[in-house]
N, C-alpha and C positions, 0 to 999 in steps of 0.2 A: 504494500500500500504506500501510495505517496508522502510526502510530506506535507502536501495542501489538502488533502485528505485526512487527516490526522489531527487536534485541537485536543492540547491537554488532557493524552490520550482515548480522545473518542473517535472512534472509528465510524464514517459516513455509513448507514446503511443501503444497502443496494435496493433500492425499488424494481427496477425490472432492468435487463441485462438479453441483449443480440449480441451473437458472434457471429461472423458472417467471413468465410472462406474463401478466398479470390487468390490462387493460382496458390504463390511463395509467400502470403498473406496471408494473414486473419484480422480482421476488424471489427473491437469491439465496441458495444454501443450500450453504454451503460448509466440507467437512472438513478442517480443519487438525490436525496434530501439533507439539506441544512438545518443547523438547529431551530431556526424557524420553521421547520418542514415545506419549504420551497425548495423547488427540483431541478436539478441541472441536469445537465449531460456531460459524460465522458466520452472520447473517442479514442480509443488507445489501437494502437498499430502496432502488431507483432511481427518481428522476422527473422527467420533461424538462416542466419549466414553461417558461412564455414570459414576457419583460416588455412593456413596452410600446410597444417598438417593435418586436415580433416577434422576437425573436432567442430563444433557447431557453439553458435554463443548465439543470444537471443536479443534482438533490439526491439525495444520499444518506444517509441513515441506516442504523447500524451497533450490532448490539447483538454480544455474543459469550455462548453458552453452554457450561458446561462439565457433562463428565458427571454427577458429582454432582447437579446442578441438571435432570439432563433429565427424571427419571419426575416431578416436583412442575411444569414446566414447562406436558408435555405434557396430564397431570391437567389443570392450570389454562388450559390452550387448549380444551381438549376439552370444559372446563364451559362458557367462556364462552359458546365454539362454538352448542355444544347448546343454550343460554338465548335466544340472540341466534333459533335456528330455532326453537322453541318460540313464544318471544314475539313475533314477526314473521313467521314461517312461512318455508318454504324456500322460494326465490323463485329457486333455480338452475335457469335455463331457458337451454338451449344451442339456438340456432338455426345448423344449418347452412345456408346457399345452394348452388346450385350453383356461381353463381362463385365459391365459397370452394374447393370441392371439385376444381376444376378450378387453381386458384394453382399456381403454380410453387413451390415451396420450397428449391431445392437452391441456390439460387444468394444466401441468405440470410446474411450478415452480422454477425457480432457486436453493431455497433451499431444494425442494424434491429431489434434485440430493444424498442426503446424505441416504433418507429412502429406 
């Protein structure tokens, strides 16, 4: 847990919490409350690099959003978004396999989210 997360050791409770899977990625999307019970959002970026001798080390990046900031946020995703498909085209192509279809899921892991 962070340090902006932490107040005279109280720990934020997690209100609701997305982890969401993209390629070498995982992005989490997490509802916190303040001692007032006003909710913000985290968005933490996980990524398992390797060095050079194979061993894997884990980065994270951490922004935090508060309500006030979400409708000018979401605006300013939503344009970038849209420029980015525009000017390069939408290039989201989902191929399923059947070996994919056939994976076992249940037996999935917290830290398999990274593999």
């Amino acid at each position: 847990m962070d340090e902006f997360e932490k107040t005279e050791g109280y720990e934020r409770e997690e209100i609701f919490s997305k982890a969401v899977r993209a390629g070498k990625r995982t992005y989490f999307f997490d509802v916190k409350a303040t001692r007032k019970n006003d909710y913000y959002l985290t968005i933490t970026e996980r990524k398992r690099r390797y060095d050079q001798n194979g061993n894997f080390q884990i980065e994270k990046h951490k922004i935090f959003l508060y309500k006030e900031d979400f409708e000018k946020f979401s605006e300013g995703l939503s344009e970038v978004v849209a420029f980015i498909k525009k000017a390069q085209g939408n290039h989201e192509t989902v191929h399923v396999t059947e070996e994919v279809e056939k994976k076992d899921f249940t037996g999935v892991e917290f830290e398999d989210l990274d593999k």
